[in-house]
Legacy VTK file of the C-alpha trace (Angstrom):
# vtk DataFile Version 3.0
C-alpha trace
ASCII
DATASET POLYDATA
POINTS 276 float
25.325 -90.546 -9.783
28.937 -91.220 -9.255
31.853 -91.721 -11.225
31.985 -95.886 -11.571
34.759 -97.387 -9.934
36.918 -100.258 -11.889
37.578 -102.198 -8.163
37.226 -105.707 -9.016
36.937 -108.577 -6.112
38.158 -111.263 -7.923
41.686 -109.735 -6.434
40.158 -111.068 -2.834
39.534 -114.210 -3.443
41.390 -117.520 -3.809
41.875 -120.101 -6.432
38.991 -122.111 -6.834
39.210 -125.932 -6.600
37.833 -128.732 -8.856
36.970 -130.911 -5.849
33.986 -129.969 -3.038
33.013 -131.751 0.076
29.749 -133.468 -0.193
28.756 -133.533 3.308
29.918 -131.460 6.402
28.840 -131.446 9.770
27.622 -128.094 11.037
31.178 -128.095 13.073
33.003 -128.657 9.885
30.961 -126.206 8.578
31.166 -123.521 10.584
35.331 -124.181 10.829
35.582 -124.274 7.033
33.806 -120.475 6.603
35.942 -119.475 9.345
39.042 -121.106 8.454
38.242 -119.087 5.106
37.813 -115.753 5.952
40.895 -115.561 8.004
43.024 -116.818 4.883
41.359 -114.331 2.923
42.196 -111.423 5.150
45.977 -112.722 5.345
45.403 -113.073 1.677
44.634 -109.028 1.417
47.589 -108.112 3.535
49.900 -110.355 1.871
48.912 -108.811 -1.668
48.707 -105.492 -0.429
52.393 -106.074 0.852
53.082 -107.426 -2.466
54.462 -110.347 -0.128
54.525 -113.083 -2.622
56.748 -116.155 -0.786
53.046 -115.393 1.815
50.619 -115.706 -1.051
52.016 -118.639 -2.100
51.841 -120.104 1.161
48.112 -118.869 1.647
47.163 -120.202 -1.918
48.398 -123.371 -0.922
46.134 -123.549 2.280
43.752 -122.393 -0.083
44.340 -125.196 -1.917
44.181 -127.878 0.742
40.867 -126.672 2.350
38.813 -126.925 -0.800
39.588 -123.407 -2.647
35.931 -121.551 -3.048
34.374 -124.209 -3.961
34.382 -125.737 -0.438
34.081 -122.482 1.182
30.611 -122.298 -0.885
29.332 -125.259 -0.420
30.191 -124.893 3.260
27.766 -121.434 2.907
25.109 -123.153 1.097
24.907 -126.492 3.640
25.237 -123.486 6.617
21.887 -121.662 4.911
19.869 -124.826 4.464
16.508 -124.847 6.305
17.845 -127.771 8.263
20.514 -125.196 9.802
18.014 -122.664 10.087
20.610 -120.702 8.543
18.667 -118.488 5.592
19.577 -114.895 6.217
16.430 -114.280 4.440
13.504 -115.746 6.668
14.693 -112.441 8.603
14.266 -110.967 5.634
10.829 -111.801 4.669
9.410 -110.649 8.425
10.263 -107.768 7.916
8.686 -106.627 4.333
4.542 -106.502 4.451
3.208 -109.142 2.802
0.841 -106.692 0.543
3.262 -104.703 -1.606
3.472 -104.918 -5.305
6.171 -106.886 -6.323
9.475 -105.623 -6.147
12.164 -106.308 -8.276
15.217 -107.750 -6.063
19.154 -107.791 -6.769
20.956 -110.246 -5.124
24.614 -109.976 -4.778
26.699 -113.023 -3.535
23.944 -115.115 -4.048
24.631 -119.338 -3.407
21.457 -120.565 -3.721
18.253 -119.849 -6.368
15.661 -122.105 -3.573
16.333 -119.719 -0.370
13.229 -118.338 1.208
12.987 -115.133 -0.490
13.039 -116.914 -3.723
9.682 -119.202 -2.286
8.122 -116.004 -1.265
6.597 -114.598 -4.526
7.426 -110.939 -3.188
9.926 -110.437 -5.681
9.413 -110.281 -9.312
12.170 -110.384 -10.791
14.993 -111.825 -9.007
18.367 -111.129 -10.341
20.944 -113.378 -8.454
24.920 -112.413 -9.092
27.952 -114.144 -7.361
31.278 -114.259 -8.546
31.051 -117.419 -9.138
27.777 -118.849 -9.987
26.855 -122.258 -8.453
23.212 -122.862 -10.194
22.010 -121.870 -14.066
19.729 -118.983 -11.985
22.611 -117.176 -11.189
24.535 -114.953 -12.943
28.348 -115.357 -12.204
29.270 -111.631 -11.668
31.681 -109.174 -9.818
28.602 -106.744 -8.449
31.881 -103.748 -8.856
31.829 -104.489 -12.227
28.323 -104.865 -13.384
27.652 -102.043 -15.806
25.379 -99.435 -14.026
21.309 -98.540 -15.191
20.590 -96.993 -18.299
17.066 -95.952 -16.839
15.196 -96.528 -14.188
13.535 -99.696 -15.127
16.425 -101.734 -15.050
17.238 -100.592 -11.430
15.535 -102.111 -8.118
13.581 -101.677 -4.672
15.736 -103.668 -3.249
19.122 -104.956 -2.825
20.247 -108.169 -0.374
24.383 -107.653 0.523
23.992 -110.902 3.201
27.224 -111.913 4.438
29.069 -109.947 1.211
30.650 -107.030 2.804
32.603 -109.066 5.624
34.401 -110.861 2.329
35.738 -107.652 0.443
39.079 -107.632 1.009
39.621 -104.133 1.744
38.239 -101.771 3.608
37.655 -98.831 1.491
36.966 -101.408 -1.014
33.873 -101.886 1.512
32.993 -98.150 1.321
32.885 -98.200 -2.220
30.546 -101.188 -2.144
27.870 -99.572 0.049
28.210 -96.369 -2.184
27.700 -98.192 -5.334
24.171 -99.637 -4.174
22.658 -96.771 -4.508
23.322 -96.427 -7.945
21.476 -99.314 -8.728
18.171 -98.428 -6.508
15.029 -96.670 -7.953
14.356 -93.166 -7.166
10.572 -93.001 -6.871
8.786 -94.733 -4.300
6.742 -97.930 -5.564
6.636 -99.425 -2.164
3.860 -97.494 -0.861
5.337 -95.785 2.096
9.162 -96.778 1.273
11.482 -96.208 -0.784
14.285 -98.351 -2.336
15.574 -100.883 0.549
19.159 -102.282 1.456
19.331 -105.674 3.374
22.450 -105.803 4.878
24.080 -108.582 7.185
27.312 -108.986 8.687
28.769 -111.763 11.127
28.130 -110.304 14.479
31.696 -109.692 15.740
32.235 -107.226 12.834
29.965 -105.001 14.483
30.495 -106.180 18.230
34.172 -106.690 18.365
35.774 -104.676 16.330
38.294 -101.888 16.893
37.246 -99.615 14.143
33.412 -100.461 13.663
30.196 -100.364 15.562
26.769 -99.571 15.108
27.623 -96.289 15.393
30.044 -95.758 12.616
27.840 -97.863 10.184
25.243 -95.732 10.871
26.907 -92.412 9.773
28.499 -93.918 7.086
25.050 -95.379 5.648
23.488 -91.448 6.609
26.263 -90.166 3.937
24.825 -92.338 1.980
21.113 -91.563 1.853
20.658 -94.353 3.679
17.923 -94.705 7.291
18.532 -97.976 9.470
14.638 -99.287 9.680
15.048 -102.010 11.181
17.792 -104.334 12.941
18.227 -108.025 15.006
21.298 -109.318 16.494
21.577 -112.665 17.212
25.013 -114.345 18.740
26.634 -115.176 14.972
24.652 -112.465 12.954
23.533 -108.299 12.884
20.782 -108.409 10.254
19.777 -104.592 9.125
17.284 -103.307 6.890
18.124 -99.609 5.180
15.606 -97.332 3.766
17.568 -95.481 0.513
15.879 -92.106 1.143
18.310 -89.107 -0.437
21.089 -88.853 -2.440
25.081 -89.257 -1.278
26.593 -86.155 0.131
28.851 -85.075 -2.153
32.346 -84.942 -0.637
32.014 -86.493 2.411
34.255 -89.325 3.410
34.747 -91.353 6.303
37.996 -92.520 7.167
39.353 -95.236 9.484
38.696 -94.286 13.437
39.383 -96.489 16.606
36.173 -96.807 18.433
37.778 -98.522 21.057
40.124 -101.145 22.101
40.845 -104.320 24.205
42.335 -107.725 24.005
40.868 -110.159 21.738
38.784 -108.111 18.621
39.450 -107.565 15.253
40.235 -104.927 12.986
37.540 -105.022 10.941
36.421 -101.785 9.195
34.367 -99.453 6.311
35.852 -96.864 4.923
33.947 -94.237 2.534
36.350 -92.238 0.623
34.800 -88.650 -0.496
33.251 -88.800 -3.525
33.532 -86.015 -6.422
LINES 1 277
276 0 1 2 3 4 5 6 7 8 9 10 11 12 13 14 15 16 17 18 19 20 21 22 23 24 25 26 27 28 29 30 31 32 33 34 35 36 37 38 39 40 41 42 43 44 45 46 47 48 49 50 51 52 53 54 55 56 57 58 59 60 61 62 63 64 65 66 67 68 69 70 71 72 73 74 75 76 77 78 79 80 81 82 83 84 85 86 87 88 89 90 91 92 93 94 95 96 97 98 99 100 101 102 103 104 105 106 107 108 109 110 111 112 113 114 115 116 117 118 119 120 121 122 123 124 125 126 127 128 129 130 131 132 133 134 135 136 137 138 139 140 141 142 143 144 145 146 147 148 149 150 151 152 153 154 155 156 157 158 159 160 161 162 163 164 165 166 167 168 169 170 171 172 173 174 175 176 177 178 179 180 181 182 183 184 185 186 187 188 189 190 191 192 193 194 195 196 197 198 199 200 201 202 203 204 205 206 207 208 209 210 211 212 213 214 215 216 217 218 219 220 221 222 223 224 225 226 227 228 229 230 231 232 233 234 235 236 237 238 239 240 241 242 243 244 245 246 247 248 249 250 251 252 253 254 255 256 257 258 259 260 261 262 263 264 265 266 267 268 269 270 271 272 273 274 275
């Protein structure tokens, strides 16, 4: 195991408002998440500039769209069953139905009624978001939660959906991926697997970026110990499931690399700094 990292989120994300927006059309919806993340990312550059006449003018869009409040009820309405929007439905079609139970961490969790929590597959459930929105879930900063005394308290599997796209930096995402496996089980109780990562990201992350593709996520997650089992792209989402199999390679980093480059993507990117 690794030396923990102190790399709090909270530094990422905005104020949060009182107020929330009852009802949103899926338009309003969609514009509000969006709207969001591309604050956010200003948000990172600004602070990383130490640009604070920019922060102040970011907080204060923050502050008229809703703060993270809106942005989360915005992600909850977009997940509903009425949206067809549960990242986990993809989930559940992909795990057989006649494993023992497995215990499940959830990080950046918004809702404790999503499919995977209907499913009775997972015993327990521990749900974790920064900032909790129901009694079931913890309100947690998954860089700071303190690591496993023992194997019982880690899990078979861990669900990152739509969490990596909203750390602010990218080495910050590295260090995210890395500390996963700290927190999955070592033996193999799914008869035939081993621990599991769930992993989705909004499709032009992977699609449309200058410094990421499938490619590069896969060698980073092969540092990690990690084997892509399966994967679905749809036109918003890349849904992945990861089979934890060894052990990070001590030493090994990946750094920032331009995959390629045209008019129009983004500069989104994962960056694994070598661990000692």
């Amino acid at each position: 195991m690794g030396t923990q990292k102190k790399q709090s989120l909270k530094a990422g994300r905005p104020p949060t408002a009182k107020k929330t927006t009852p009802n949103l059309s899926s338009k309003a919806t969609q514009k509000t998440i969006v709207t969001f993340h591309n604050l956010s990312k200003a948000l990172a550059k600004a602070q990383a500039e130490n640009d604070q006449t920019t922060i102040s003018a970011i907080e204060t869009e923050f502050a008229k769209l809703g703060g993270l409040k809106a942005y989360q009820a915005a992600s909850i309405l977009g997940q509903s069953s009425t949206r067809g929007g549960d990242s986990s439905l993809q989930l559940l079609q992909w795990i057989p139905k006649d494993l023992p139970k497995m215990r499940m961490l959830e990080v950046g969790a918004l809702s404790t009624a999503n499919a995977c929590s209907k499913s009775g597959l997972f015993d327990p459930i521990v749900r974790i978001d920064l900032h909790s929105q129901e009694p079931g879930i913890l309100q947690q900063d998954f860089m700071e939660r303190p690591l496993p005394r023992h194997e019982d308290e880690k899990f078979d599997i861990i669900s990152l959906s739509l969490v990596l796209n909203f750390v602010p930096s990218a080495t910050q995402r590295g260090d995210m991926l890395r500390r996963t496996t700290w927190f999955l089980r070592h033996h193999d109780p799914l008869g035939g697997h081993s621990a599991l990562l769930f992993l989705v990201l909004p499709a032009p992350c992977v699609a449309n970026s200058r410094y990421f593709n499938d490619e590069r996520l896969t060698l980073i997650m092969a540092s990690l110990g990690y084997v892509c089992l399966q994967r679905k792209q749809t036109s918003k989402l890349v849904y992945y499931l990861w089979r934890w199999r060894d052990e990070p390679v001590k030493g090994e980093g990946l750094g920032k690399v331009k995959v390629r480059d045209r008019g129009g993507m983004n500069n989104f990117c994962v960056v694994l700094e070598p661990e000692t």
